[in-house]
N, C-alpha and C positions, 0 to 999 in steps of 0.2 A: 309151498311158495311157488307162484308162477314164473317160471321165465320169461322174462323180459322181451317184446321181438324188437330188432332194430333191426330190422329187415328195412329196405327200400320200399317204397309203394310198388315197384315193377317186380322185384321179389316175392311179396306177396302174395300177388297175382296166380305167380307160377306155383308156390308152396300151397297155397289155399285155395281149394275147389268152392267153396262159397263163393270168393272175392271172384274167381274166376269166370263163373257163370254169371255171377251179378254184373260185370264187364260185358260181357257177350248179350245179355240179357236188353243191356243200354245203347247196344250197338244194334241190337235188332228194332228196339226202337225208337233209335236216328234214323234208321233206314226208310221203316213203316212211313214216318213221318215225312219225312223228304225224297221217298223214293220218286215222285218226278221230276224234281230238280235234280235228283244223282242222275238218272236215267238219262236227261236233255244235255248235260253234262259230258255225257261218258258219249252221247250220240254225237253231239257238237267237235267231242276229240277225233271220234272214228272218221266222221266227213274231213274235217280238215287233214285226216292221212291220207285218204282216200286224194282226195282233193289233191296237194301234195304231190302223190305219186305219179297222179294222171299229167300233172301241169311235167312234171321233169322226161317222163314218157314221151310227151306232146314234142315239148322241147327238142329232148336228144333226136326225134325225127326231123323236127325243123330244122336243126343245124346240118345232119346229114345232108338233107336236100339241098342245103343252102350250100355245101362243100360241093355237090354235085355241080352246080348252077353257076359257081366260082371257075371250076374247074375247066369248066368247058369254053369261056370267054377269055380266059386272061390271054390266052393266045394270041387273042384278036390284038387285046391291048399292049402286049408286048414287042409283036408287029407294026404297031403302031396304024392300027384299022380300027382310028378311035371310032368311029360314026358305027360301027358294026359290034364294038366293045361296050356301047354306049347304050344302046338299043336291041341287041342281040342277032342273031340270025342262023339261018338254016332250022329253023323250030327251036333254039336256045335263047333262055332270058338272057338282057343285058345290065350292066353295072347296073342302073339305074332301076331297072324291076327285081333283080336280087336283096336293092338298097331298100327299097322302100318294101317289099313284103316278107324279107326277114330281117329286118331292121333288128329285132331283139336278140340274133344270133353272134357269133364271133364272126363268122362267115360273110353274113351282111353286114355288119358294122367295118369290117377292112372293105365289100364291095364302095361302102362310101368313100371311102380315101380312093379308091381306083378310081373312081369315078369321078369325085375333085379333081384330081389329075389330069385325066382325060380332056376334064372341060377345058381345065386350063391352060393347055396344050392348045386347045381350040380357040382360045382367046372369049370365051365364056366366063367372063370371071366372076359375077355373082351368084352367076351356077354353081361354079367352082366355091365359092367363099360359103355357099349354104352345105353344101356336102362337105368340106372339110370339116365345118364347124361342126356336123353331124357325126364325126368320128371323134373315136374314144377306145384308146389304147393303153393296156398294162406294159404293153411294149416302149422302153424308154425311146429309145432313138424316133420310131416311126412314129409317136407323139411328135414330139420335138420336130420332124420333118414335117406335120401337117400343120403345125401351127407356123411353122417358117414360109408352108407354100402358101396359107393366106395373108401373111406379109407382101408374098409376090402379087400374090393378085392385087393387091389394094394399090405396090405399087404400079403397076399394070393400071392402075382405073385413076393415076394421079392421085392418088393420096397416100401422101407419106406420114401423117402422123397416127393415119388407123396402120400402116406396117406397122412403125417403130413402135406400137403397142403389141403386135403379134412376133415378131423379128425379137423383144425383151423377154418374150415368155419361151420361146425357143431358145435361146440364149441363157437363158435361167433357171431350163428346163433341165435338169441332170448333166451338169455341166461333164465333156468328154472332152478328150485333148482333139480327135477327129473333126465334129462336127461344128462344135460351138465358135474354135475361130472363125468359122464357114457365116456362120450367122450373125457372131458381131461385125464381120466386115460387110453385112446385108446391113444391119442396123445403122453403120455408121454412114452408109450411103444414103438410108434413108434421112438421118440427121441431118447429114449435109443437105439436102434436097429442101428439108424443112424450116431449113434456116437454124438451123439449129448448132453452130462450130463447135460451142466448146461440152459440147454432150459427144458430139460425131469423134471427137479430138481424145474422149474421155473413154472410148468404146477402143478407140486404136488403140491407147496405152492400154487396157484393159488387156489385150490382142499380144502382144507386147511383155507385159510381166508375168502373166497368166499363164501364157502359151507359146514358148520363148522358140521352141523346135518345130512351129506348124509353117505349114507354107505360105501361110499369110501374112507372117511379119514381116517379109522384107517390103509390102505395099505398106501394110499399118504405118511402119516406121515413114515411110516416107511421106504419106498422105496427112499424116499426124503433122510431120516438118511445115509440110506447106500450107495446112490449116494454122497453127503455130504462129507461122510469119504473118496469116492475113487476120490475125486476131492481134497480135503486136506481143505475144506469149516468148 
């Protein structure tokens, strides 16, 4: 009487030199059969490593450069020698050719925010309003300040309801005990500006219950009172 096998199909395989080879046998040909689609395959993985490695290579050189090219201007801008900060000088690129030729860097993505700056200082504000909006930070706070500085510029160009839509996103933006009373008393200027009381009114209490220890609420409270009385509140 034979024994029984209740061996697994993958046991098999390994106890039984037939099954074994018959396996190997079927795999040479799958291969036979589709060796140029394995081939295009396995070429198409090798490139896109390839590919890959070259793009991060390429990269990590760009951003060096781009920290080089940072480095050498912020001076200007710190000085407040925006026109030289702006443009470059003595053989150095300026905020603005750092911004635009390594735009895909970390390097040149903050030269945009220097350079919104810059402009805005200059009284440039849709210069300023297109370069902030061209920054993009993992940075909580320095977000939140560039979306607060194109609030300024819009106020700056008379228009308060394109602020109090950028002035809301800074505000809303990882709210901090520092900054954000800073920005809802932006917003609520710009509120009032727009006609706007009992939002401007709703921004102070905000200011108020929120953030009861910032230096902002002894104005809140009060600007709250007298919006308050002229709403009949």
């Amino acid at each position: 009487m034979s024994k029984k096998n209740t061996a697994g199909p993958g046991l098999e395989i390994i106890e039984n030199p037939e099954a074994l080879a018959g396996q190997i046998n079927k795999a040479e040909g799958f291969f036979r059969t589709n060796q140029k689609v394995l081939l295009g395959i396995g070429g198409a993985i090798l490139v896109a490593l390839v590919a890959f490695a070259g793009y991060r290579f390429y990269m990590d050189g760009q951003e060096e450069e781009a920290q080089r090219a940072l480095s050498s201007v912020i001076y200007n801008f710190e000085s407040d020698s925006l026109q030289q900060a702006l443009n470059g000088s003595g053989g150095n690129e300026g905020l603005l050719s750092i911004a635009d030729s390594y735009g895909s860097t970390d390097a040149g993505n903050l030269a945009s925010f220097y350079a919104g700056v810059a402009l805005l200082k200059q009284g440039k504000y849709d210069e300023a309003i297109e370069r902030l909006k061209d920054f993009n930070s993992s940075d909580l706070l320095v977000q939140a300040r560039a979306k607060a500085l194109i609030g300024d510029a819009y106020m700056e160009k008379g228009q308060p309801a394109e602020a109090i839509d950028y002035y809301k996103r800074a505000s809303d933006y990882e709210a901090n005990q520092f900054f954000t009373p800073i920005y809802l008393m932006k917003l609520a200027t710009a509120q009032e500006k727009a006609k706007q009381p009992k939002d401007a009114i709703a921004s102070y209490k905000r200011i108020i219950e929120e953030f009861p220890i910032s230096a902002e609420v002894v104005n809140a409270k009060k600007y709250k009172g007298l919006l308050e009385g002229q709403v009949g509140e």
